[in-house]
C-alpha positions in Angstrom: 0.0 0.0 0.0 2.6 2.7 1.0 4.3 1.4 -2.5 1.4 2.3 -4.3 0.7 5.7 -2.4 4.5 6.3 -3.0 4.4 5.6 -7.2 0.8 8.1 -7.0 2.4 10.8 -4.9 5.6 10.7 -7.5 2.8 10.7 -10.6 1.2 13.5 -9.4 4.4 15.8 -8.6 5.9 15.0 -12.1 2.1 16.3 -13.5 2.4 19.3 -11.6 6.0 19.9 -12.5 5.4 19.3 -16.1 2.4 21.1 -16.0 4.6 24.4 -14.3 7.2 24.3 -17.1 4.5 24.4 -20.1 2.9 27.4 -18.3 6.3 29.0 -17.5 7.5 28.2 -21.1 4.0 29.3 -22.6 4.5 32.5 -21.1 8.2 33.1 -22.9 7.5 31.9 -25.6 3.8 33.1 -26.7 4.3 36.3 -28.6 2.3 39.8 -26.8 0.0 39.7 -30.4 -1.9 37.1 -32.6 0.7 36.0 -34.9 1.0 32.9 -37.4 5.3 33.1 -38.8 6.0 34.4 -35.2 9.5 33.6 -36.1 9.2 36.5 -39.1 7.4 39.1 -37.0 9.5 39.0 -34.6 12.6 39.4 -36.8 10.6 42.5 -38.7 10.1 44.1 -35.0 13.3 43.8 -34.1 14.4 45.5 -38.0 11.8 48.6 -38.0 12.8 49.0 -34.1 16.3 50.0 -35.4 15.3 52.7 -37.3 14.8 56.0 -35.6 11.6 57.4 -34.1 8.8 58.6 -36.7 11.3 59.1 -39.5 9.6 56.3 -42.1 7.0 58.0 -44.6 5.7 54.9 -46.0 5.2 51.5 -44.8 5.2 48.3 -47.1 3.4 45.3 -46.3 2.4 41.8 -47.6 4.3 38.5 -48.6 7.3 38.0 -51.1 5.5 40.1 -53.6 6.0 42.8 -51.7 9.7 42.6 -50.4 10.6 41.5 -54.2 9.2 44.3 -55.7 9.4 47.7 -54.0 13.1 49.0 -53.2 12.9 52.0 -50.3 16.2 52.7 -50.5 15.8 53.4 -54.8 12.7 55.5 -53.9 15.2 57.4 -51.3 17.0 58.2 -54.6 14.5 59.2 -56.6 12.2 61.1 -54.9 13.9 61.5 -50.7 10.9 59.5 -49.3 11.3 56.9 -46.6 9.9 53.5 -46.7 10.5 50.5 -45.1 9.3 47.0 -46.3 7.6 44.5 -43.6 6.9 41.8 -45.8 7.4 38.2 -45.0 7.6 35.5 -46.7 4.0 33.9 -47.2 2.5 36.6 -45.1 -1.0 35.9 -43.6 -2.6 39.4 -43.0 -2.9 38.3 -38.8 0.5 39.0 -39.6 0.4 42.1 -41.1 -1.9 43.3 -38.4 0.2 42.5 -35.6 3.6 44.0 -37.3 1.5 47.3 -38.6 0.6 47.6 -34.6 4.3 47.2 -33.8 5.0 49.8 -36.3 2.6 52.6 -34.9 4.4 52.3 -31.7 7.2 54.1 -32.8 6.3 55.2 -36.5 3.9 58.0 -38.0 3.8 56.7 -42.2 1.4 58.8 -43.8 0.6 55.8 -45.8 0.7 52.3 -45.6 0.5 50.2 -48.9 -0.6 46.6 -48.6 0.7 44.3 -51.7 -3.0 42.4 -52.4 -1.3 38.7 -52.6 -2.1 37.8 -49.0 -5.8 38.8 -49.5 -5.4 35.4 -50.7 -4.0 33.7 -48.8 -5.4 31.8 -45.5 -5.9 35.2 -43.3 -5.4 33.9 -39.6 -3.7 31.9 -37.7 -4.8 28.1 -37.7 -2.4 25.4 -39.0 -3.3 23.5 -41.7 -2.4 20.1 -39.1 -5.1 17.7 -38.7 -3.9 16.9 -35.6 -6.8 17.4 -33.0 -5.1 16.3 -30.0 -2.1 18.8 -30.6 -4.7 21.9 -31.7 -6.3 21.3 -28.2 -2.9 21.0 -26.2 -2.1 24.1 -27.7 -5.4 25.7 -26.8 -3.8 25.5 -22.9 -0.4 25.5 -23.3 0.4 27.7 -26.5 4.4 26.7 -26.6 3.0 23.6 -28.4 2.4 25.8 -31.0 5.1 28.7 -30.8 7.6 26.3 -29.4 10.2 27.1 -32.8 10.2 30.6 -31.5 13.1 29.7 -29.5 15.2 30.1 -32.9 14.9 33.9 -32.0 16.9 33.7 -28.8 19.6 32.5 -30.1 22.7 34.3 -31.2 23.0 34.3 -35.1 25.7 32.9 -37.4 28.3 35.0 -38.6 26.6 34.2 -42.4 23.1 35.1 -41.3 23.8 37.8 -39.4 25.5 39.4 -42.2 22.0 38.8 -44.3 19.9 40.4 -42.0 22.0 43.2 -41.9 22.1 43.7 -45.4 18.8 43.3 -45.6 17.4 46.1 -42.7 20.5 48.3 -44.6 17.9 47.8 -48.0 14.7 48.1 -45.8 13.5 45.4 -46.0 14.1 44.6 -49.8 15.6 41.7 -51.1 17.9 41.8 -54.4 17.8 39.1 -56.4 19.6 39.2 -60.0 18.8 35.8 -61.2 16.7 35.8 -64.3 14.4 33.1 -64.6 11.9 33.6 -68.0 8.3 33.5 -67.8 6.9 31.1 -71.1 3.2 30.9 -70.4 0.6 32.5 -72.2 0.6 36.3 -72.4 -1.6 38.8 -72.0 -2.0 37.0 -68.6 -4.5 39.9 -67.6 -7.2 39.3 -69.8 -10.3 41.2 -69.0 -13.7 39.6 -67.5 -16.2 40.1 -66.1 -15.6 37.2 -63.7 -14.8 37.5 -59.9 -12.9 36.2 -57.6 -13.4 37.3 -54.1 -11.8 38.1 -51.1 -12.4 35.3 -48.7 -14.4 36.7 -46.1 -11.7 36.7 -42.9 -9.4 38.6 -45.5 -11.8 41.1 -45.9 -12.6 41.2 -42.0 -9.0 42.0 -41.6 -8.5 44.2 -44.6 -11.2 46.1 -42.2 -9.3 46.1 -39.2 -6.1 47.0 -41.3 -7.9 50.0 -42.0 -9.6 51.1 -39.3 -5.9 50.8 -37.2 -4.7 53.0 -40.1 -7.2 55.2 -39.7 -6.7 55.5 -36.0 -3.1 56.5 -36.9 -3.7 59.1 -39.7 -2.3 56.7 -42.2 -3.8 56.0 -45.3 -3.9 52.6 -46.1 -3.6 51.6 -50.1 -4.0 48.1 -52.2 -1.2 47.7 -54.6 -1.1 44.7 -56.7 3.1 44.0 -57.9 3.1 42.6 -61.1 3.2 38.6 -61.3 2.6 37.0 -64.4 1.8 33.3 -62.2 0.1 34.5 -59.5 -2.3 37.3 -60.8 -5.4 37.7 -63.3 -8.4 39.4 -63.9 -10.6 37.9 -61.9 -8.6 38.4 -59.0 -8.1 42.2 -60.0 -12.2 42.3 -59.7 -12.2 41.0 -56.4 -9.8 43.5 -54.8 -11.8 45.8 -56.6 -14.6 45.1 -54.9 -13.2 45.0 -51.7 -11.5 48.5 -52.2 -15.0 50.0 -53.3 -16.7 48.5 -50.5 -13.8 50.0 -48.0 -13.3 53.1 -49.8 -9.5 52.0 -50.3 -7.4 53.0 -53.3 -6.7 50.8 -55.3 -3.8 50.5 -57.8 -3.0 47.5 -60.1 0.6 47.7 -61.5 -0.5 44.4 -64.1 -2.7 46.5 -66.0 0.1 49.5 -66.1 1.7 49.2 -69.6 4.0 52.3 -68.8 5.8 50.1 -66.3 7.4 48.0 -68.9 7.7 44.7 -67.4 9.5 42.2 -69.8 8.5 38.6 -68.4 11.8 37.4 -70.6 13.9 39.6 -68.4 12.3 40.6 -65.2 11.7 37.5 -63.1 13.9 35.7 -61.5 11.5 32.2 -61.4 9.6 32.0 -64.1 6.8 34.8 -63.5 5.9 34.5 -60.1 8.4 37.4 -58.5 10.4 39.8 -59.8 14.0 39.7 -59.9 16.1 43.2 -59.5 15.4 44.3 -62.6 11.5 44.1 -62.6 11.5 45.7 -59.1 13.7 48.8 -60.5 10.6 49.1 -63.0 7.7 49.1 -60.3 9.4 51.1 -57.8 10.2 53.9 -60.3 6.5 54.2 -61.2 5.5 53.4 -57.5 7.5 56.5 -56.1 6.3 58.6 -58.8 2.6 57.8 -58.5 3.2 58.3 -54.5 4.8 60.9 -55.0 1.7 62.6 -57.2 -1.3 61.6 -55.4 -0.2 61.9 -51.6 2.3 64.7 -52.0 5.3 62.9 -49.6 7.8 65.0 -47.7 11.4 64.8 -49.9 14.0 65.0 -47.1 17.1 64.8 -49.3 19.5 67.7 -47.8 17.9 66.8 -43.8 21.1 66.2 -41.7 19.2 63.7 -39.9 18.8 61.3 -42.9 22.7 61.1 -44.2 22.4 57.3 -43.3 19.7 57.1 -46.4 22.3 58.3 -48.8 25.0 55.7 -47.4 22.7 52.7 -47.4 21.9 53.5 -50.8 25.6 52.6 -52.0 24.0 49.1 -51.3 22.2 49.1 -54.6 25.0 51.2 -56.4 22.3 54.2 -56.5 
């Protein structure tokens, strides 16, 4: 008997001690915001928390679209506007909420520009997993589910730390010269009448994305980049719609001629992004039309933005 009370009493202090270190490692480990890539977000707060205090005009968001097709540091050249890209890669827009939070902490952007990509995307935050057992573990003890997280505490390799420098020097951008063609059919954006719509938690959060926006005195924008693979008319109608409905702009670079995309030249795999070259293309029309419509502050000759001129030496501007 006092054997068996002994194995019960040992049961139940293991339970409680493993039931302690879940909690106390739920706590670490659980980001302060709704988050899917928690892992990305977190390395995007820790980039737009090194730039200085209310000095970023224009934020860019959405998910490899976006960071492979508008340069800040090029649009600094251009036109003396500051802009800092937030994409990710595969970005859901729970993401994009939670990092455009983040930003408004220590940022004032007059506008925020939203690549449309993610609208399609699966907006929040469940995994596509269809283990039940796990879902509801993590439903108590969220380090089941943010337990990779850990990769953030520790200290970077030489090699990657290099990358992330480079890339928070380019804001965010990521230059990539390879050239992949794009042989499919073309025009890719033929017109119809045909709709493909926002799902309807995308559109909830579009919402939201706006309304925290509007509760900053940003203007939030839809801009589609151009991809050959990824967009068509249909999906052009959708956003569309949405943008109507919201009382967004809305600006698709796929049906802009003037941009001059050359799908032999411009992508570095095969249509779907845009290699450096494309990129050069949208962000010169990008900045302009900015520039145009919203009237952005140039601050080339400010003292306090020198570091723009020698980040740009990145990108040989």
């Amino acid at each position: 008997m006092k054997k068996l009370n002994g194995k019960v009493v040992r049961s139940i202090g293991f339970m409680a001690g493993l039931v302690l270190i879940l909690t106390l490692s739920s706590m670490i480990f659980s980001p302060k915001r709704e988050a899917y890539n928690v892992i990305a977000v977190d390395e995007k707060e820790r980039s737009i928390n090194a730039e200085p205090e209310n000095t970023l005009d224009v934020i860019f968001m959405g998910d490899s679209e976006s960071y492979s097709g508008f340069s800040p540091l090029q649009i600094w050249a251009e036109y003396g506007n500051t802009s800092y890209v937030c994409g990710t890669t595969a970005q859901r827009l729970c993401d994009t909420y939670s990092l455009l939070q983040h930003v408004f902490e220590k940022q004032s952007p007059k506008l925020v520009v939203l690549e449309t990509n993610c609208l399609y995307r699966e907006a929040g935050i469940s995994k596509e997993s269809d283990d039940k057992s796990l879902k509801l573990a993590a439903e108590y003890f969220p380090v089941f589910q943010y337990h990779s997280r850990w990769k953030g505490y520790v200290p970077l390799t030489l090699s990657t730390k290099q990358e992330v420098t480079k890339e928070r020097r380019m804001k965010g951008f990521r230059l990539r010269k390879s050239v992949k063609p794009y042989i499919g059919p073309l025009p890719y954006m033929k017109k119809t009448s045909e709709i493909t719509a926002v799902p309807e938690l995308a559109g909830e959060y579009v919402e939201k994305i706006n309304k925290l926006c509007q509760e900053n005195n940003a203007e939030l924008i839809l801009v589609s980049v151009p991809s050959a693979k990824n967009w068509n008319y249909s999906r052009h109608n959708g956003v569309a719609e949405l943008a109507e409905k919201n009382k967004i702009v809305y600006l698709d670079l796929n049906l802009v001629e003037e941009i001059g995309i050359n799908w032999k030249t411009d992508t570095k795999d095969a249509g779907d992004h845009l290699n450096f070259a494309g990129a050069k293309k949208v962000t010169k029309y990008i900045g302009k039309y900015l520039n145009e419509k919203f009237q952005l502050t140039d601050h080339r000759g400010d003292a306090k933005y020198q570091k723009w001129y020698e980040d740009c030496k990145l990108l040989e501007l």
